[in-house]
Structure formats: C-alpha cells, structure tokens
FILUMTOR-657285 format. One line per field, with one value per atom (N, C-alpha, C): x, y, z; residue number from 1; residue in one letter. Coordinates in steps of 0.05 Angstrom, whole numbers. Atoms other than C-alpha are relative to their C-alpha. Last residue first. Layout:
N
x <- [X; ...]
y <- [Y; ...]
z <- [Z; ...]
n <- [NUM; ...]
res <- [A; ...]
END
This chain:
168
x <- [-19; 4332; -6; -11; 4285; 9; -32; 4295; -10; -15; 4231; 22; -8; 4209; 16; -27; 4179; 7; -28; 4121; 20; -33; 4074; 3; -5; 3994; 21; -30; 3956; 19; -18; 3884; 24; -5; 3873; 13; 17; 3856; -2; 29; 3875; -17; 11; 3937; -29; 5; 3960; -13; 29; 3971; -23; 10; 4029; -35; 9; 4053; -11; 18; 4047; -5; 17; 4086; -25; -4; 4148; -36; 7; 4153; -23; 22; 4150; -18; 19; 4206; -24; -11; 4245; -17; -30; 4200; 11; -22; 4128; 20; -27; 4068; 18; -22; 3992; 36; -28; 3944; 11; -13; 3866; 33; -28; 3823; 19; 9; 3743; 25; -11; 3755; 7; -8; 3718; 8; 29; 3682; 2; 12; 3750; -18; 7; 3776; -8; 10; 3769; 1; 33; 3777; -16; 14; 3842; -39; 19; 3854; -11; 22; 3846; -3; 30; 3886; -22; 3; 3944; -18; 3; 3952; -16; 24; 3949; -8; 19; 3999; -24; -6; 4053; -30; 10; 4039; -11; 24; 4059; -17; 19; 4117; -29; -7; 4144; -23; -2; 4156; -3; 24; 4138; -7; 17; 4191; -23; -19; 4244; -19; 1; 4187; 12; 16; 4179; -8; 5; 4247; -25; 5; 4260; -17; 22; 4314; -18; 12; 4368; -29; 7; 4414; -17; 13; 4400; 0; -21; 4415; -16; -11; 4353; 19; -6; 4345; 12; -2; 4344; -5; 5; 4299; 24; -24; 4325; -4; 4; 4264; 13; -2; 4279; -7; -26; 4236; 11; -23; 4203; 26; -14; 4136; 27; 11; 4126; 12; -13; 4151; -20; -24; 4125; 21; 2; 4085; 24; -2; 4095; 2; -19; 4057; 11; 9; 4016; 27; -21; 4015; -3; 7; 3953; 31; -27; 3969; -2; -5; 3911; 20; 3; 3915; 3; 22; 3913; -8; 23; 3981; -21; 28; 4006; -14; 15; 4071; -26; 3; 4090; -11; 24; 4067; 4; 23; 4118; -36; 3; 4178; -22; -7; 4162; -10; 22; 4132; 5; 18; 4188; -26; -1; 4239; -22; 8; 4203; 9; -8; 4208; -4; -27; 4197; 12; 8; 4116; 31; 4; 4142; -8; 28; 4178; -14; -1; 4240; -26; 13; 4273; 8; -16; 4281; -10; -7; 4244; 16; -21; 4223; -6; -44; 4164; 6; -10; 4094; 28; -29; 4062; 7; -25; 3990; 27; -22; 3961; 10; -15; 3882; 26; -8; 3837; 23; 22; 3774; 29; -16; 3809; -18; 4; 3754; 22; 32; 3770; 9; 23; 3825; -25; 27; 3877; -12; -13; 3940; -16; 16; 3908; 11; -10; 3961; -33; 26; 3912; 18; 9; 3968; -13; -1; 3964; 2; -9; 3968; 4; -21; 3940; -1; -4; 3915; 13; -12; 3897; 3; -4; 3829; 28; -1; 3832; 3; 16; 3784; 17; 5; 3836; -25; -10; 3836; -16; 39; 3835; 14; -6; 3885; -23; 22; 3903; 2; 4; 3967; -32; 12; 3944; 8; 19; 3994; -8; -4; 4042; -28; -17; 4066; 4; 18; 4019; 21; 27; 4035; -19; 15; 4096; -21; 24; 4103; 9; 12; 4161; -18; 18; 4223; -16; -5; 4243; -25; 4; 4225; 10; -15; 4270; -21; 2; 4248; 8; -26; 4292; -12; -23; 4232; 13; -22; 4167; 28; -28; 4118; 18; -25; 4041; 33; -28; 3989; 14; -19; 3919; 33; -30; 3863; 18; -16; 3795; 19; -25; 3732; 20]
y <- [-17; -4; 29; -18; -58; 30; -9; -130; 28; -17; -170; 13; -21; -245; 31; -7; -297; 24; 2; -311; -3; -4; -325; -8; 12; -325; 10; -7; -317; -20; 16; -321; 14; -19; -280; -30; 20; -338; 21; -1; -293; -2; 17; -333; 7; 30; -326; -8; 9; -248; -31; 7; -259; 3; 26; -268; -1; 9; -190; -33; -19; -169; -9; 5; -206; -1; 29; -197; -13; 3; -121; -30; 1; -143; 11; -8; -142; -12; 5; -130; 1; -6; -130; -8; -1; -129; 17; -14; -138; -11; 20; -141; 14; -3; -128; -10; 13; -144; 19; 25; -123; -13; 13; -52; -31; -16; -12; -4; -7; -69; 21; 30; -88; -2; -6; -15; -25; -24; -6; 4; -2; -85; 31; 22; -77; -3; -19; -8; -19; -21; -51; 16; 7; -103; 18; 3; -68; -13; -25; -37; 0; -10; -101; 21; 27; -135; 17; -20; -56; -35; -23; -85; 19; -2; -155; 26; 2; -132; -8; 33; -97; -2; 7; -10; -37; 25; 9; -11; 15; 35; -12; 37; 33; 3; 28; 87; -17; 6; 133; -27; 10; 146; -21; 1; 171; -24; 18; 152; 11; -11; 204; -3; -28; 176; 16; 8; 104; 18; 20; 138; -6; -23; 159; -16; 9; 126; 9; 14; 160; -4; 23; 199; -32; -10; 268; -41; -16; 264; 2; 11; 208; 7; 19; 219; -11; -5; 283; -15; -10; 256; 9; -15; 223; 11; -13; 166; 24; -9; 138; 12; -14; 83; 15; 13; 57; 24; -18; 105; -18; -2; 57; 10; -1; 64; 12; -11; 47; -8; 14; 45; 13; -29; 61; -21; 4; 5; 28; -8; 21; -4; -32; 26; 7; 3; -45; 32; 39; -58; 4; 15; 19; -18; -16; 39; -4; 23; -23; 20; 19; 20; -22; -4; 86; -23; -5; 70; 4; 25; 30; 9; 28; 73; -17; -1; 135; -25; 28; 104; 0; -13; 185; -25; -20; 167; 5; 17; 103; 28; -10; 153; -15; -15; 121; 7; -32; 85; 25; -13; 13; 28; -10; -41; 21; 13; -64; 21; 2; -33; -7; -6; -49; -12; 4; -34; -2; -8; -44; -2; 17; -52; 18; -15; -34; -21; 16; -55; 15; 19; -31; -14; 18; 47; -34; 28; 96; -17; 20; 142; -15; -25; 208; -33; -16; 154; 17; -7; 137; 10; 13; 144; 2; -9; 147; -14; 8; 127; 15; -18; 149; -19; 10; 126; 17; -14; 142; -14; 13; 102; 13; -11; 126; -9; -7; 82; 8; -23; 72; 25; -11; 4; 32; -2; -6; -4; 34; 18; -2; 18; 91; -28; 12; 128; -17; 4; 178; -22; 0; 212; -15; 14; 242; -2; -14; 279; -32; 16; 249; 13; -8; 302; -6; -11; 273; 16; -30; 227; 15; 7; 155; 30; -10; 180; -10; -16; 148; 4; -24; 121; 20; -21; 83; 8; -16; 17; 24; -17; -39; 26; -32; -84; 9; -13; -155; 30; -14; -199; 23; 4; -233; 10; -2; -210; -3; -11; -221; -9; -3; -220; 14; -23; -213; -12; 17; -233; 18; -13; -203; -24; 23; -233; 23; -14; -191; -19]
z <- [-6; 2058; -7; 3; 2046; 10; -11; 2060; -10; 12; 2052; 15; -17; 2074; -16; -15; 2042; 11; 17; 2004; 0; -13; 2064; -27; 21; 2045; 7; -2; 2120; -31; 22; 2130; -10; 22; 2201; -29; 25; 2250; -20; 4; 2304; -16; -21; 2331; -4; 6; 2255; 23; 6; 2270; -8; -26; 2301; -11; -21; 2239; 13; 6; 2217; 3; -15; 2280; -24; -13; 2254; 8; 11; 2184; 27; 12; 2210; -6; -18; 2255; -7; -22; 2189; 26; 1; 2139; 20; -24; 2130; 3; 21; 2077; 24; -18; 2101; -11; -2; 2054; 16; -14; 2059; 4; -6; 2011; 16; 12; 1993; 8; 21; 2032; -6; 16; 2077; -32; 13; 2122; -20; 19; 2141; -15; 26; 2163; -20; 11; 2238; -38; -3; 2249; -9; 20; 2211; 7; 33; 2247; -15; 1; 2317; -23; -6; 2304; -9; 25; 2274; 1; 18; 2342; -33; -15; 2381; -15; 11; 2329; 11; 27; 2357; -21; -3; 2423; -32; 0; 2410; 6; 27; 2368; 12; -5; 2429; -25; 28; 2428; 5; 9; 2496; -19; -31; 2535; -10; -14; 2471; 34; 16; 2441; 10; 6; 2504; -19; -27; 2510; 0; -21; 2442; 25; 9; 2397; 31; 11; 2397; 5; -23; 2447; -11; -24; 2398; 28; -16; 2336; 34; -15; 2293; 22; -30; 2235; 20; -17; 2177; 29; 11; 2125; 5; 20; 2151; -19; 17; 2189; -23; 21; 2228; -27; 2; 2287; -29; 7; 2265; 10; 32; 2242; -2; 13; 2319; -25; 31; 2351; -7; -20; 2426; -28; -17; 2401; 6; -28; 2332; 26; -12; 2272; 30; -19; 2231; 18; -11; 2155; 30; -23; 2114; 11; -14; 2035; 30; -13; 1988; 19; -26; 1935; 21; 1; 1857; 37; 0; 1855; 4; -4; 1885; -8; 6; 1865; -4; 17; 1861; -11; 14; 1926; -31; 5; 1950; -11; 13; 1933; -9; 22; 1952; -10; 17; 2013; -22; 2; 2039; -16; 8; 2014; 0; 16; 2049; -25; 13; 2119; -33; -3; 2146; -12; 17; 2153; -24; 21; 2191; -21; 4; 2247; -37; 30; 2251; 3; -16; 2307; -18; -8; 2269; 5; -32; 2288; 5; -20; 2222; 26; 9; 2172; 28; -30; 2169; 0; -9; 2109; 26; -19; 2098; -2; -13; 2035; 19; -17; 2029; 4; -17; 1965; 17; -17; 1935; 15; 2; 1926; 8; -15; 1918; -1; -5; 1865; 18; -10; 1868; 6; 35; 1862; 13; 25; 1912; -25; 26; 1976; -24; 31; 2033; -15; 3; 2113; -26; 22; 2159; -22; 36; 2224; -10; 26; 2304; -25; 15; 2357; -23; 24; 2426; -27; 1; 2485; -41; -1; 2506; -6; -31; 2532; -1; -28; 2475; 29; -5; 2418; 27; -31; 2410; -12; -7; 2334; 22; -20; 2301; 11; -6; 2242; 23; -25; 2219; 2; -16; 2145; 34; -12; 2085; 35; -20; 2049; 19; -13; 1984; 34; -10; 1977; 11; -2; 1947; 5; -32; 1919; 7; -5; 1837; 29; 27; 1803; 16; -25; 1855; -30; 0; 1821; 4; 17; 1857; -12; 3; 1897; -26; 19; 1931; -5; 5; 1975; -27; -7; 1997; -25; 38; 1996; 9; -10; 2064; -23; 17; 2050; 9; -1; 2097; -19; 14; 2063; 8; -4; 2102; -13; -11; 2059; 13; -1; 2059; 11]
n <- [168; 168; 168; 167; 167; 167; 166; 166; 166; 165; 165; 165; 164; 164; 164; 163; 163; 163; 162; 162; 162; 161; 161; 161; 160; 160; 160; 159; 159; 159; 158; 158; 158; 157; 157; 157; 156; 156; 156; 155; 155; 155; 154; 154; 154; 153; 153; 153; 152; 152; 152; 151; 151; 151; 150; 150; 150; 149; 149; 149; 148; 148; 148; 147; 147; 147; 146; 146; 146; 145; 145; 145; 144; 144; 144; 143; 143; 143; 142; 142; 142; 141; 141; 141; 140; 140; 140; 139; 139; 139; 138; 138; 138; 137; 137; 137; 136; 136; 136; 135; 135; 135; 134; 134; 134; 133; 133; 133; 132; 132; 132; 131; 131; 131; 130; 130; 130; 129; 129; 129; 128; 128; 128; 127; 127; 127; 126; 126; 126; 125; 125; 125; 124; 124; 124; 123; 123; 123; 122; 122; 122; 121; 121; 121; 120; 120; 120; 119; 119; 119; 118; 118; 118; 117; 117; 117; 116; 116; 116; 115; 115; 115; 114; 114; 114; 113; 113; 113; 112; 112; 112; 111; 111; 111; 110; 110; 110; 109; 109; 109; 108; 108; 108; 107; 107; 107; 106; 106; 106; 105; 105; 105; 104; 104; 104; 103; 103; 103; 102; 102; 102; 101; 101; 101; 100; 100; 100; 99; 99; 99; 98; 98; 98; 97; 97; 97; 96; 96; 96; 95; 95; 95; 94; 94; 94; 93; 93; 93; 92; 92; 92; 91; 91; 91; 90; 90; 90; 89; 89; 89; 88; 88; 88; 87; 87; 87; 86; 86; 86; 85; 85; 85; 84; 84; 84; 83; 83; 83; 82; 82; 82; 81; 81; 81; 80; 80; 80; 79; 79; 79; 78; 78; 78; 77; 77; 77; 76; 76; 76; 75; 75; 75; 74; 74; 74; 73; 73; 73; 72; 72; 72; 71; 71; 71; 70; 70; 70; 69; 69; 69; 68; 68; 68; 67; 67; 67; 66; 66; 66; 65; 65; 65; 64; 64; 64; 63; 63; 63; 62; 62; 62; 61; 61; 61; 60; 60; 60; 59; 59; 59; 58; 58; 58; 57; 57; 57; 56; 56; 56; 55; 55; 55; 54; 54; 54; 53; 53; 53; 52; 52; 52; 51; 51; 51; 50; 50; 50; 49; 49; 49; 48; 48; 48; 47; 47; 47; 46; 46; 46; 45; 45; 45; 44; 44; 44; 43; 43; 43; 42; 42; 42; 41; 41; 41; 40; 40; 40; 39; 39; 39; 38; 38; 38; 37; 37; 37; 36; 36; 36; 35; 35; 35; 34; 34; 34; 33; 33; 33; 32; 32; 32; 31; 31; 31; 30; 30; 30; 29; 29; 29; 28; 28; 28; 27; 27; 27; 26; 26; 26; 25; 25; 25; 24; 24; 24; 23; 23; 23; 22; 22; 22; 21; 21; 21; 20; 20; 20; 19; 19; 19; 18; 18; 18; 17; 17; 17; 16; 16; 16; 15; 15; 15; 14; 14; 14; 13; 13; 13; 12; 12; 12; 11; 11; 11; 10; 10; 10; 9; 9; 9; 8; 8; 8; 7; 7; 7; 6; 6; 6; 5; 5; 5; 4; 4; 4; 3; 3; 3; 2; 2; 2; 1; 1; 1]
res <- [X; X; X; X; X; X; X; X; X; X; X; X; X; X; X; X; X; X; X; X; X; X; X; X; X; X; X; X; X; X; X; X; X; X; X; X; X; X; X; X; X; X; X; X; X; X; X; X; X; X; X; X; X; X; X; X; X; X; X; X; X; X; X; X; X; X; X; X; X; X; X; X; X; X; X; X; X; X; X; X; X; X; X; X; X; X; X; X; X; X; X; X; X; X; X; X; X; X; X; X; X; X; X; X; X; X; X; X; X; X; X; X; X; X; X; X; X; X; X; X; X; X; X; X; X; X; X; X; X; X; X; X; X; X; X; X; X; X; X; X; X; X; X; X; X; X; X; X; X; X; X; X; X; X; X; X; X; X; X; X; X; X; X; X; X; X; X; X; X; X; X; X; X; X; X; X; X; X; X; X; X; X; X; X; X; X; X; X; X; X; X; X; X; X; X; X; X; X; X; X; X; X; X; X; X; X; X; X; X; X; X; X; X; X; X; X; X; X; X; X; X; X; X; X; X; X; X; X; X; X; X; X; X; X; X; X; X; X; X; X; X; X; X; X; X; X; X; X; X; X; X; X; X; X; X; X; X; X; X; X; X; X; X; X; X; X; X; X; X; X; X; X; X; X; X; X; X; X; X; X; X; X; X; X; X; X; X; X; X; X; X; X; X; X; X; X; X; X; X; X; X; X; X; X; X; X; X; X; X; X; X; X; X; X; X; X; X; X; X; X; X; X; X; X; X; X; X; X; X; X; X; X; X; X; X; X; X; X; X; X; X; X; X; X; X; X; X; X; X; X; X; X; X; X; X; X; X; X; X; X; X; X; X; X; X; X; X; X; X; X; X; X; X; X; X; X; X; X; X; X; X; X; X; X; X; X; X; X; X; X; X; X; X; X; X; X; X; X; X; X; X; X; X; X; X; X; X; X; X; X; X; X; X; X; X; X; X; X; X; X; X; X; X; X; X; X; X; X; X; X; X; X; X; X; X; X; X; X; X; X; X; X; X; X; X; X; X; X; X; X; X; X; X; X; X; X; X; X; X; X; X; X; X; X; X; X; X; X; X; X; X; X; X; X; X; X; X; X; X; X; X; X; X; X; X; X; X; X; X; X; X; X; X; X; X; X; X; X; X; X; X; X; X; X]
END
C-alpha cells in the first residue's frame, strides 16, 4: 500500500456527480484518547480499491459543508471513496449555508485548537486506521490543506507534489 499525497494546482472541474448526498459522522480516538470526527463518502455500491483524502484550508467551515471541494475533486477520481476529516471544534452546522463562518461566528473551540500540526496528527491516525483497507491512498489539499499534507514528509509517507490547488 503506497500513500501518494497529491497537491493540484490551479485546477477546476466541472461539477457532475455528489459523492453521497447525506454522509454518516463517524468517529475514532487517537492513542491519547482524543476524539476525531470523519466522513468516510463512497461513490459506488462495490468496494472502492482506492481512498482520496481531501483536506481543505483553514477556513471556519465544517469540511462536510466544503461542497465545492467535494464536488469538484469526486469527479477526478470517481471510483475512489473520499475520506473527510472534521477539524477540531466544528461541527455539520458550521457553515451550513455552504460558507464560512465570520470570525464572531466561528467557534471558540476551533481557533483554540485548530494548528496544522494537530489537524497532520489527525490524518495520522485514520491513514493508519485505513491502510490495510485500500491498495492507494491519496492525499489532496489546498490552502493550509497543502500545508498539513507536507508535514507528512517527516513520516517518510511517499510524497508526489504537482502543485498546489485553489478551490472556492
């Protein structure tokens, strides 16, 4: 099983398919025991053999609610189930209205513990929780997404850099 992050620059698909219109929160602790929310889109009824992550920017949004991003890159990759990891301190109705929530909005919780090494730690642990699942592993990030999948390079993750994405 290779992880292969991947970062796309200035790309734009057009929108066709949803991955899931209404994906189940799930949940699993790291070993200091702290909680970490996903969503786990499958785009086929069969088996998927490969998993792309998304991991969107820094902005205060509940990733579920980042429908752009899933739109566009569930496209590229159809046959991939698409794991999406909820940052600390957000839940499904930050950003409901499919923006960004202003910064008296944004809660508390997230700007106290939102940092890209926190949010690397996170994406640790589902990678190890789903390596043995599926034959390739991509990771695909924008913004301070770009960010957060780098860091992964300190843990000898193989790493194929395209460039960097933008989407809105």
């Amino acid at each position: 099983m290779k992880i292969l992050p991947v970062i796309l620059c200035s790309m734009s698909f057009f929108i066709a398919n949803q991955a899931n219109s209404s994906p189940e929160l799930q949940k699993i602790q790291n070993k200091q025991g702290k909680e970490i929310h996903y969503y786990l889109l499958k785009q086929n009824e069969q088996p998927a053999e490969n998993l792309l992550v998304l991991i969107q920017g820094s902005d205060c949004r509940s990733v579920i609610n980042n429908t752009n991003m899933v739109e566009n890159f569930a496209i590229a990759f159809p046959d991939n189930d698409i794991l999406l990891v909820e940052k600390t301190g957000l839940d499904s109705q930050v950003g409901k209205d499919g923006k960004e929530a202003s910064a008296e909005d944004c809660p508390i919780a997230y700007m106290e513990n939102d940092s890209p090494l926190e949010r690397k730690d996170n994406y640790l642990t589902l990678l190890a929780h789903f390596k043995n699942s599926y034959q390739h592993i991509v990771l695909l990030g924008g913004s301070e997404g770009a960010v957060v999948t780098n860091l992964g390079r300190v843990f000898n993750i193989e790493i194929i850099i395209i460039g960097s994405i933008r989407v809105q």
